[in-house]
SEBARO-207158 format. One record per residue (C-alpha): residue number from 0; residue in one letter; y negated, x, z. Coordinates in steps of 0.001 Angstrom, whole numbers, plus 500000, padded with zeros to 6 digits. Each point is the difference from the previous one (the first is absolute). Example, Ala and Ser with C-alpha at 12.3 -4.5 7.8 and 13.67 -1.06 7.14 Angstrom:
{0, 'a', {504500, 512300, 507800}},
{1, 's', {496560, 501370, 499340}},
This chain:
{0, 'x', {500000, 500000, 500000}},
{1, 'x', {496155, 501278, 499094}},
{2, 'x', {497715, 500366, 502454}},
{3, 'x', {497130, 497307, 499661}},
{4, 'x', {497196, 501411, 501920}},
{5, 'x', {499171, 503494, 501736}},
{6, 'x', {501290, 502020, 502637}},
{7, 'x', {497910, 500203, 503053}},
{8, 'x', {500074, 503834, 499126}},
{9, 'x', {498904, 499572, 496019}},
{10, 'x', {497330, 498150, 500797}},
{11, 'x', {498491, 502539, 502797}},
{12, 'x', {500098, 502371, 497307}},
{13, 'x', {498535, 497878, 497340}},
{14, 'x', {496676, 501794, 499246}},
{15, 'x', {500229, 503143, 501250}},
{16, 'x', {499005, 502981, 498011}},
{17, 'x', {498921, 503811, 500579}},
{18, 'x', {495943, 500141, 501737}},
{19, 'x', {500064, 503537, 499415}},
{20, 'x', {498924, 500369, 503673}},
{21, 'x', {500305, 502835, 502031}},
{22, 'x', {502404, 500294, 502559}},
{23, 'x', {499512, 499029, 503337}},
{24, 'x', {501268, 499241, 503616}},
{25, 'x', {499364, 498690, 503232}},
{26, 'x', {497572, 502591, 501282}},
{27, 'x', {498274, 500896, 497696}},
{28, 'x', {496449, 499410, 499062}},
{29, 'x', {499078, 498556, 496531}},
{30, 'x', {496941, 498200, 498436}},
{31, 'x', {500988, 496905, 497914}},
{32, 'x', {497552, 498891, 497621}},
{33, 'x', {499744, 495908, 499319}},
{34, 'x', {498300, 498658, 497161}},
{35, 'x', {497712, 497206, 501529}},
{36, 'x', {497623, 497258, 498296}},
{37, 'x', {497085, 498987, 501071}},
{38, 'x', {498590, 497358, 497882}},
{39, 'x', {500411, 501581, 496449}},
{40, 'x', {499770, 503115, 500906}},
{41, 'x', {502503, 502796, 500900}},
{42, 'x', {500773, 502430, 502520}},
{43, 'x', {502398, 502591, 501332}},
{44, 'x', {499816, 499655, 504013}},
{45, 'x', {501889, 502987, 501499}},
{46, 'x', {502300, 499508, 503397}},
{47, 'x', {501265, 503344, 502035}},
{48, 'x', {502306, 500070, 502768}},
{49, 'x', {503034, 500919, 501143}},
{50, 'x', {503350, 497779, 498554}},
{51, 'x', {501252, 498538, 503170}},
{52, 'x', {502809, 497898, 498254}},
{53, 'x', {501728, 500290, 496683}},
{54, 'x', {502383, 496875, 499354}},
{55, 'x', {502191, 500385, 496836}},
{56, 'x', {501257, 496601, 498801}},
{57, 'x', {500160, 500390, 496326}},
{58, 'x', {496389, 497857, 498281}},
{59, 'x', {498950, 499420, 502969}},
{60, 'x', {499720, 503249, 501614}},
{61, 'x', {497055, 500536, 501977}},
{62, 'x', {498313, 502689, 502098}},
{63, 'x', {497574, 499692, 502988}},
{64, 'x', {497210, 502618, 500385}},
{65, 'x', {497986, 500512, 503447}},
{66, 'x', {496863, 501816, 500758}},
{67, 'x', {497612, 499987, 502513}},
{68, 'x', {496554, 498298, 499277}},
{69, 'x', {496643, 499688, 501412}},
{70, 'x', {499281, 500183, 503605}},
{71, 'x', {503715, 500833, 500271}},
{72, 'x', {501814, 496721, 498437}},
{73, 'x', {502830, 500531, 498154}},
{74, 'x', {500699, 497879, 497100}},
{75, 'x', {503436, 499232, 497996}},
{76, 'x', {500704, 499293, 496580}},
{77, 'x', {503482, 499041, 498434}},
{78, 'x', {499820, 500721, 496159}},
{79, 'x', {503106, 498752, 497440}},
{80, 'x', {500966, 503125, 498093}},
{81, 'x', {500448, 498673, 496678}},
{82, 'x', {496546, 498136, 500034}},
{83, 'x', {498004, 500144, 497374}},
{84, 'x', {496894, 499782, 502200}},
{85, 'x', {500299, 503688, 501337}},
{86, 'x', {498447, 502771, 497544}},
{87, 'x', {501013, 502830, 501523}},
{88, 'x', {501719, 502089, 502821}},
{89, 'x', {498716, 503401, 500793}},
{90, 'x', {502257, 502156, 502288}},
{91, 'x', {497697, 501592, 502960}},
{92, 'x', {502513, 501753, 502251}},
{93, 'x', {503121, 499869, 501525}},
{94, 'x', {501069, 498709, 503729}},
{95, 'x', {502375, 501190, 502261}},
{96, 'x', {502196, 496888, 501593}},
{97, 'x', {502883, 499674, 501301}},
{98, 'x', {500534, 495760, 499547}},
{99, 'x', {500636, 497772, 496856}},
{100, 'x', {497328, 497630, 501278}},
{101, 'x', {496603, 501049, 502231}},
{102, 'x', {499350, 497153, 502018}},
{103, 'x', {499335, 501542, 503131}},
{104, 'x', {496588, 501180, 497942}},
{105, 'x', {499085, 496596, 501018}},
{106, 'x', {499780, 500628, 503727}},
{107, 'x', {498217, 503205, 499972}},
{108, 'x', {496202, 500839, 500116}},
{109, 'x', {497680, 502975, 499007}},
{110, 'x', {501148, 503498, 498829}},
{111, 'x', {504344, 498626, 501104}},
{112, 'x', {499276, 497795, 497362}},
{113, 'x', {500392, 502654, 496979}},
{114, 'x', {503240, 501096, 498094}},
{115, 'x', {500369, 503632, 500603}},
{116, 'x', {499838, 502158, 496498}},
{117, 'x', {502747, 501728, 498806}},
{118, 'x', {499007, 503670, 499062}},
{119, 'x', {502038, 502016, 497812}},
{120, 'x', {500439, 503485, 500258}},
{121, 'x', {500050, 502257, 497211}},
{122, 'x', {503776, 500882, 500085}},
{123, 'x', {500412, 495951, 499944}},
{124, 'x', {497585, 499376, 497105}},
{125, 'x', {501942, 502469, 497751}},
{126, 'x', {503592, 498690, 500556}},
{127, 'x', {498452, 496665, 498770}},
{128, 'x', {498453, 501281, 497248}},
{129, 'x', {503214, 501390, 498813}},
């Protein structure tokens, strides 16, 4: 007997196709661009922060980026992968974690609220490279 309708599993991947993004992961910090309209005009409005989240569920992947605002309130933003609303993602630097998922960012105030960077040495840099 033929199938009459789609899998659960055909249909999350229905749509999906290469961004060309750079690769990323939770702890990291990276500055998505989103195309934005304001009456008929049209903008690129740029969002930094460190990914606290990355959920992978085919289409409807999203990520969730958290930085630290002005007079010290932090502000979230999910963003769908594949959406054609963001322009760009720039790489900025690389985190050192230790979880899948940095809730606990959520609880913690002033300079415990960063993402440590993760420095390369030399030695490290060239057994990349190669």
């Amino acid at each position: 007997m033929k199938a009459q309708k789609y899998t659960k599993e055909t249909i999350r991947n229905l749509g999906m196709y290469d961004r060309k993004f750079p690769e990323f992961n939770v702890g990291d910090c990276i500055e998505v661009g989103q195309n934005i309209k304001e009456g008929d005009k049209e903008r690129v409005q740029y969002f930094e922060g460190d990914v606290i989240v990355i959920r992978k569920n085919g289409i409807s992947s999203t990520f969730t980026i958290r930085r630290i605002g002005a007079n010290g309130v932090a502000v979230e933003r999910v963003f769908p992968f594949y959406s054609p609303m963001i322009a760009s993602i720039r790489y900025v630097r690389a985190g050192k974690v230790r979880r899948a998922k940095l809730y606990y960012m959520r609880d913690r105030i002033g300079k415990a609220a960063r993402v440590a960077e993760h420095v390369l040495t030399k030695e490290q840099k060239q057994q990349i490279a190669e």
